[in-house]
N, C-alpha and C positions, 0 to 999 in steps of 0.2 A: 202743350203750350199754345194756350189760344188766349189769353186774358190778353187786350187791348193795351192794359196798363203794363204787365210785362213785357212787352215787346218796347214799347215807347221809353222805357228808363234802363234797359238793356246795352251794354255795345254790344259791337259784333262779335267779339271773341268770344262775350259770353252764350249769345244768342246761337255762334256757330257751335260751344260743348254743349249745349244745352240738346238742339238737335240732334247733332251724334251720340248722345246717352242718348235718345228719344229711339231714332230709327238704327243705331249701328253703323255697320258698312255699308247699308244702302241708298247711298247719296253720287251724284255722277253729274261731270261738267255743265253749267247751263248759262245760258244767256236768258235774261228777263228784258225786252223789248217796250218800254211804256213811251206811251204815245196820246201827247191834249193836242188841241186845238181851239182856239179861242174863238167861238162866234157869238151869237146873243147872247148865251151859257159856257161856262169851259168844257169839252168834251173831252175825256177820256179812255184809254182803251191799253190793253196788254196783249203781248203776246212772250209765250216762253216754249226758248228749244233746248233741246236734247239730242245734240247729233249723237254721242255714243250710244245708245238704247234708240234713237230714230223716231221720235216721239218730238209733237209741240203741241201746243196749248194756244189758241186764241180765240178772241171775242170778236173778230171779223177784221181786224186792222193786217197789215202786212207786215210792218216793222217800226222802231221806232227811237230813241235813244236808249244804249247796251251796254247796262253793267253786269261783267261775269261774274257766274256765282255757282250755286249748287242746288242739286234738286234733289230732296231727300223723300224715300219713301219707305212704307212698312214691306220686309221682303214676304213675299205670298199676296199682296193685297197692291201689284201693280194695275188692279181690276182696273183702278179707275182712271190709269192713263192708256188703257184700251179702250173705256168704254165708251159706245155710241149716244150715251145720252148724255144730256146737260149736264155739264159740272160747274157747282159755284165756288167761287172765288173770294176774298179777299184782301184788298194792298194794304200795309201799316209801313211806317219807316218809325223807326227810333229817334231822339231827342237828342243826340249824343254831340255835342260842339268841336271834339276831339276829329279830324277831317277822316284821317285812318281807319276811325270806330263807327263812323255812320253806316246804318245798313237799312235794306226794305226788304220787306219780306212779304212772300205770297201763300198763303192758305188754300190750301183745296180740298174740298169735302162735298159727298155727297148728298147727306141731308144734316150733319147736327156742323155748325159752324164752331162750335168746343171740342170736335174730334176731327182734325185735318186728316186727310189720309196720303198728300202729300203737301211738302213743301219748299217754296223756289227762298234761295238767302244770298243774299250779296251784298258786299259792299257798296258804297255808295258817295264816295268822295266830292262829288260834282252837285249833292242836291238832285240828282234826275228826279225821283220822288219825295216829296215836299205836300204830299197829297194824299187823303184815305180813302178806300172805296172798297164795301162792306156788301155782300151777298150780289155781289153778281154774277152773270155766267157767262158758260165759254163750250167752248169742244175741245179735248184730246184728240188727237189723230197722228194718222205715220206720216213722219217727215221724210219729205223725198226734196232733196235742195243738193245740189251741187255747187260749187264754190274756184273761183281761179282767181289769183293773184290779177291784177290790175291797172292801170296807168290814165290819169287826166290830166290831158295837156289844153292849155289854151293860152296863146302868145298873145302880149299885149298890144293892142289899138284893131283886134281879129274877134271877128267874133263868132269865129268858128271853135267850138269845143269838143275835140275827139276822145274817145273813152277806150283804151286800147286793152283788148285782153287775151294775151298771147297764150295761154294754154291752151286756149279752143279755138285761136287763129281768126278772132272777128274785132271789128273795129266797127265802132259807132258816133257819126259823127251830128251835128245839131246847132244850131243859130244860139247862141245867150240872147238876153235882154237883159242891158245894161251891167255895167261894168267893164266894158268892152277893154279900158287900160291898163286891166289887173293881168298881171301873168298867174296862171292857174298852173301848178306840177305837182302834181298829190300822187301818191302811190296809197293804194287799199284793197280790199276783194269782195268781188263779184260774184254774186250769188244766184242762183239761177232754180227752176224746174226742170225746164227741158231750153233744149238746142234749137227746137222747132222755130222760135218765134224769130231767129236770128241771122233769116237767111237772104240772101242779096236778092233787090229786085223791087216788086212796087209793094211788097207788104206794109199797112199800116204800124205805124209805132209813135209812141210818145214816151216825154218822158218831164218827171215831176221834179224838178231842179232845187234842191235847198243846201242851204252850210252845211248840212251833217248827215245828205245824203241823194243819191238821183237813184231812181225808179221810174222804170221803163214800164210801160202798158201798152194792149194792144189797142186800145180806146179811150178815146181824150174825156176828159174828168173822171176819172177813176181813181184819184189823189185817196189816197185811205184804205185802198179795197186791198184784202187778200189775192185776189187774182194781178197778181203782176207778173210781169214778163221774166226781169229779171231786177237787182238791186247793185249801185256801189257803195261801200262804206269806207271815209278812211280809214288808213291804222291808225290805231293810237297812240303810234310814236309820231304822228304827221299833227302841226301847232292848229288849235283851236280856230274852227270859221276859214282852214286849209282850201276852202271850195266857194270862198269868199262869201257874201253877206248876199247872193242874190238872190230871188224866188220867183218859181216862173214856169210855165207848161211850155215843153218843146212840140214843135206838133209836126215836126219836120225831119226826124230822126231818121238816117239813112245808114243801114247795115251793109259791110264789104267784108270781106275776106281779105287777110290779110294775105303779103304776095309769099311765095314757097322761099 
């Protein structure tokens, strides 16, 4: 299944048996991460994981808005979500009005874009993609990401905002800019590489403030890059813009350990 045109006049149920007659049992939980930004041009970027199998997919971004979905592949030919070289890509979403049946789907193939050799499907209720983009590339590589439940508190007319993550016993706290009257109480999880960047004392940190997510880095303007520190996202049982409507670079971000 690569014709343009079937994807686009597809729902999801259908696009999702259509897969599973394609590849079988070889499909496993994933998250596709798409990520614009609006400057002279719109820019675009994906990433997609696979914590079961430990495998992601990006084109240099770190993360970005996340419908769960699936990642289907041929069994014997996971070559090319090992492989070291470029793999191309492309986004489609379907036409479907029906909120249930919307889906985007991601293509990956080595050289013939008519022969995916895998592919990411999901749902897609919210519009996240609304956009196509046709031959571009990325890298597979092992996902090394750890993850701990999380807590964001910030009291109203304070503008202090602490990011609390008790499975790993660190607290991170940070100035807003503006909004300072909003009471902030999101629960979400924390996503991390390592422990390293997280420790009390004069370490540099920042961190990239939006409604639908903060990312910590170890170096101010890094807003986009793969090398981040760590991320929060809310749940998704927490109400839309939970982390209020601000945007903003902390550049003040002070790690503590939380007390025994």
């Amino acid at each position: 299944m690569a014709s343009t045109d079937i994807i686009i006049n597809k729902t999801y149920d259908q696009l999702f048996a259509e897969l599973s007659k394609q590849y079988g049992d070889n499909f496993v939980p994933a998250a596709g991460l798409f990520w614009t930004r609006q400057q002279v041009s719109t820019q675009y970027a994906i990433r997609v994981v696979a914590p079961t199998i430990m495998r992601e997919f990006s084109d240099g971004i770190n993360l970005g808005r996340d419908p769960e979905g699936f990642l289907f592949f041929h069994d014997g030919q996971r070559n090319i979500l090992d492989s070291r070289a470029k793999t191309h890509y492309s986004v489609y979403h379907n036409s479907n009005t029906t909120i249930d049946q919307r889906a985007v789907i991601v293509q990956f193939y080595t050289t013939d874009p008519n022969k995916p050799e895998a592919q990411f499907l999901a749902k897609d209720p919210n519009l996240t993609v609304n956009w196509t983009l046709v031959g571009r590339t990325g890298d597979w590589s092992k996902l090394e990401e750890g993850s701990a439940s999380a807590h964001v508190k910030k009291v109203p007319n304070s503008s202090d905002m602490t990011v609390s993550i008790g499975p790993i016993g660190k607290n991170a706290t940070f100035k807003t800019y503006g909004g300072d009257g909003r009471n902030i109480d999101v629960w979400g999880t924390f996503s991390f590489k390592s422990l390293s960047p997280f420790k009390p004392g004069p370490n540099s940190s920042y961190a990239d403030y939006n409604s639908d997510r903060i990312i910590f880095y170890p170096v101010s303007g890094w807003e986009g890059s793969a090398d981040f520190s760590g991320y929060f996202i809310p749940l998704e049982t927490e109400p839309a813009k939970a982390l209020g409507d601000m945007s903003f670079e902390a550049n003040n971000v002070k790690w503590t350990d939380m007390p025994l």
